[in-house]
N, C-alpha and C positions, 0 to 999 in steps of 0.2 A: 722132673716128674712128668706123666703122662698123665692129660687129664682130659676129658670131653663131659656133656652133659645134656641133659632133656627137660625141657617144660620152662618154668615159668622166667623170664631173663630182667624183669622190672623196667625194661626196655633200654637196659646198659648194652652200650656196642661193645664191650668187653668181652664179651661170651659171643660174636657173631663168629668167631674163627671156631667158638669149640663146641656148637650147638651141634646137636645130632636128633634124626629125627628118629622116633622108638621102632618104628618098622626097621629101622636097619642092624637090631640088636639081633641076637638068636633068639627062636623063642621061650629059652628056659626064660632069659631074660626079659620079655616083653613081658609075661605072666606075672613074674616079681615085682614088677613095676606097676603093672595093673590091679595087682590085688592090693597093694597101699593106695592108689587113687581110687580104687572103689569100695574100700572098706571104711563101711561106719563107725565100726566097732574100734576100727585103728583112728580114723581121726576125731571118735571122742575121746580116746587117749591122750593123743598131741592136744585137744584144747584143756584136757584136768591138768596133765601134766606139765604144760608149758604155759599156761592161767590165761588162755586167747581164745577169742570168740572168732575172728573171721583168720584165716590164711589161704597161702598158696604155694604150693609144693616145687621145688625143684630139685633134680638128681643130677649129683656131680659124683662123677668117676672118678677117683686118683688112684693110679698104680706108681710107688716110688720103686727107687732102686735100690740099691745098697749103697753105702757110704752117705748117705742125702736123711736131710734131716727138716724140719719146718721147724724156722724163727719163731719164739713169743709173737703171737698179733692178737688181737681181738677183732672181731666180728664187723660188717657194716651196721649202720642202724636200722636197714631194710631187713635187717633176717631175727627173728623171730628166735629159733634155737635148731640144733643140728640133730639129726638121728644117723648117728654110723653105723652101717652094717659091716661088720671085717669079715674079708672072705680070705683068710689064709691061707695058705699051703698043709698038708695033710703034719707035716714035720716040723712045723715052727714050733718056735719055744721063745717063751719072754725074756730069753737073753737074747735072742735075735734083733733087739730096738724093733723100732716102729709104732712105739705106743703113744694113744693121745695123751699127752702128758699140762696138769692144769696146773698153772702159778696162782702165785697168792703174794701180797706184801711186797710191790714193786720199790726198791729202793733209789731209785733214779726218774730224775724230771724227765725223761724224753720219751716218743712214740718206736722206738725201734732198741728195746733194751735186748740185751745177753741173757741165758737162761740166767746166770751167775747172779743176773740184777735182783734176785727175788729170795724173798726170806724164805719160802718154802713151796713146798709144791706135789704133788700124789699124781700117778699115772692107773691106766686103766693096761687089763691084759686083755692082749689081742688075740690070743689061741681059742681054736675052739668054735662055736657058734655063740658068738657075745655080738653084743650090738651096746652104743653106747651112745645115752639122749643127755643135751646138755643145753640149758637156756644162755642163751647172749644176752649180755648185763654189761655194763659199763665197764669195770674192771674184771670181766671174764677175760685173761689174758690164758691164752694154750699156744699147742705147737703137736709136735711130734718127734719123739726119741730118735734119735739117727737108725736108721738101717743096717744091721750088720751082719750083711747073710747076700750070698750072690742070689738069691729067690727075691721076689719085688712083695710089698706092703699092696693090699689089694682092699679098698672099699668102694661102698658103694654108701654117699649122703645123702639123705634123705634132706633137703636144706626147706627147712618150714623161713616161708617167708609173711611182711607184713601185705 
């Protein structure tokens, strides 16, 4: 996966390779990014909806590729909950993978289970202009459907942190 990002890093040297400063996007994209950091209206959204009083925003890019899929994981304890924006190609279609996809009913004692390990599970579609807000909770275990199209999976997360 390709992934870079902007604004807030909780001060993890994790992100020092993929930080990107907003001036260096295009400006359709700096405007995008400025109208959620300066909209009230958006972030008294993020606090009804994700039940928080204070946060801080950071945006991570991932573009995947085809054949590439993300492992079940769950979240840090620093993030709050996620807002995806998917910007897909004009021609996708929910057979193409790449959907956030959320488990439920982990069958197995460990941190790095198979999708297989879960009793069940719902994914979201990624066609279209959808965007998809989901709070991080203890057992919010997701991922994302494998890629199955030579076109790349394209979002932009909005990552609400503590």
């Amino acid at each position: 996966r390709r992934f870079f990002c902007i604004g807030e890093t909780q001060g993890s040297d994790y992100f020092d390779n993929y930080l990107l400063e907003p001036n260096k996007l295009p400006p359709v994209w700096q405007n995008f990014l400025m109208s959620i950091v300066n909209s009230g209206e958006y972030k008294a959204f993020i606090r009804r909806a994700l039940e928080c009083k204070d946060f801080k925003i950071r945006f991570d890019f991932h573009r995947t590729r085809g054949g590439l899929d993300v492992s079940p994981h769950i979240d840090s304890i620093g993030k709050i909950g996620s807002h995806l924006f998917y910007f897909m190609p004009d021609d996708w279609s929910d057979d193409m993978g790449g959907k956030t996809i959320f488990y439920r009913g982990k069958k197995v004692d460990r941190m790095n289970p198979e999708p297989k390990d879960f009793e069940e599970y719902t994914t979201t579609s990624v066609i279209g202009n959808r965007s998809c807000l989901f709070k991080n909770v203890e057992e919010g275990w997701h991922g994302v459907t494998q890629v199955k199209s030579i076109m790349h999976r394209q979002i932009c997360n909005v990552v609400i942190l503590k």
